[in-house]
C-alpha positions as CSV (number, residue, x, y, z in Angstrom):
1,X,0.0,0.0,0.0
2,X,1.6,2.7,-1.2
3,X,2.4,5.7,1.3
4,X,0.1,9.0,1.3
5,X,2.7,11.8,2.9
6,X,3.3,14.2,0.2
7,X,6.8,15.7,-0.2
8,X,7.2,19.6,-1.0
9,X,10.1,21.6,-2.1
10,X,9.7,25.3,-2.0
11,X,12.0,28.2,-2.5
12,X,13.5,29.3,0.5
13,X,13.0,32.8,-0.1
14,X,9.5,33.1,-0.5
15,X,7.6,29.7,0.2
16,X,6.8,29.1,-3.6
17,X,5.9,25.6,-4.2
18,X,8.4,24.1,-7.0
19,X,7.2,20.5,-6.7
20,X,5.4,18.0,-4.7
21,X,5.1,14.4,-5.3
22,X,4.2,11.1,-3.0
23,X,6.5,9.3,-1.1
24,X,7.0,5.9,-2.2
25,X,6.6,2.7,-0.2
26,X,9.2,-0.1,0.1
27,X,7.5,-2.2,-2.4
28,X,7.8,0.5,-5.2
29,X,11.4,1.3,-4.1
30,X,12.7,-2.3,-4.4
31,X,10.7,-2.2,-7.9
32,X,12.2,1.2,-8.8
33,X,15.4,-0.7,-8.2
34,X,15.0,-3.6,-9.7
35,X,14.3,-1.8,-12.7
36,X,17.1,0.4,-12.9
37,X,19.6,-2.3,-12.3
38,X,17.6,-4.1,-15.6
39,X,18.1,-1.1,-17.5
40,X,21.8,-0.2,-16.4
41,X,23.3,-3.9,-18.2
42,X,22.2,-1.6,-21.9
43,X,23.1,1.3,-20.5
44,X,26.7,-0.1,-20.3
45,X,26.4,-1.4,-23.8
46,X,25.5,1.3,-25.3
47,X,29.0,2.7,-25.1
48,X,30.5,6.2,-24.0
49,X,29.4,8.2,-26.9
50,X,25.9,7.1,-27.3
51,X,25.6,7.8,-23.3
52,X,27.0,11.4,-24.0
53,X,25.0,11.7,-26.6
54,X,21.7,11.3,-24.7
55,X,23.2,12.9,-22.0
56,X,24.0,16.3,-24.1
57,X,20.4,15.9,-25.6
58,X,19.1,16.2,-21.9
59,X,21.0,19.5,-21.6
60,X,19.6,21.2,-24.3
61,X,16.3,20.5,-23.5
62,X,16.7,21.5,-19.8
63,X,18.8,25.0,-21.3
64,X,15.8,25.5,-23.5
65,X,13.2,25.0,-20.9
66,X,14.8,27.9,-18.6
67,X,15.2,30.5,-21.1
């Protein structure tokens, strides 16, 4: 059963809410987990550049969603 406390983080200055999500449970952690270690064996595979590469296309969309 998943948990129902909600975690905030706000700007320190002024209180403004910048994002709130649920906590997760032990069960979805483990599953959370158990996924990412799936995931990492063709993450490895993929080789340095194709990491950068996805890597560097994560930048420019985070750069063009703060201007």
């Amino acid at each position: 059963m998943p948990i129902s406390e909600t975690l905030r983080s706000v700007r320190p200055h002024d209180g403004t809410l910048l994002w709130e999500g649920a906590m997760a449970d032990a069960a979805e952690v483990a599953a959370a987990v158990a996924r990412a270690r799936a995931a990492q064996a063709g993450w490895q595979a993929a080789g340095l550049e194709a990491r950068l590469a996805v890597v560097r296309a994560f930048r420019s969309e985070v750069e063009a969603a703060a201007e």
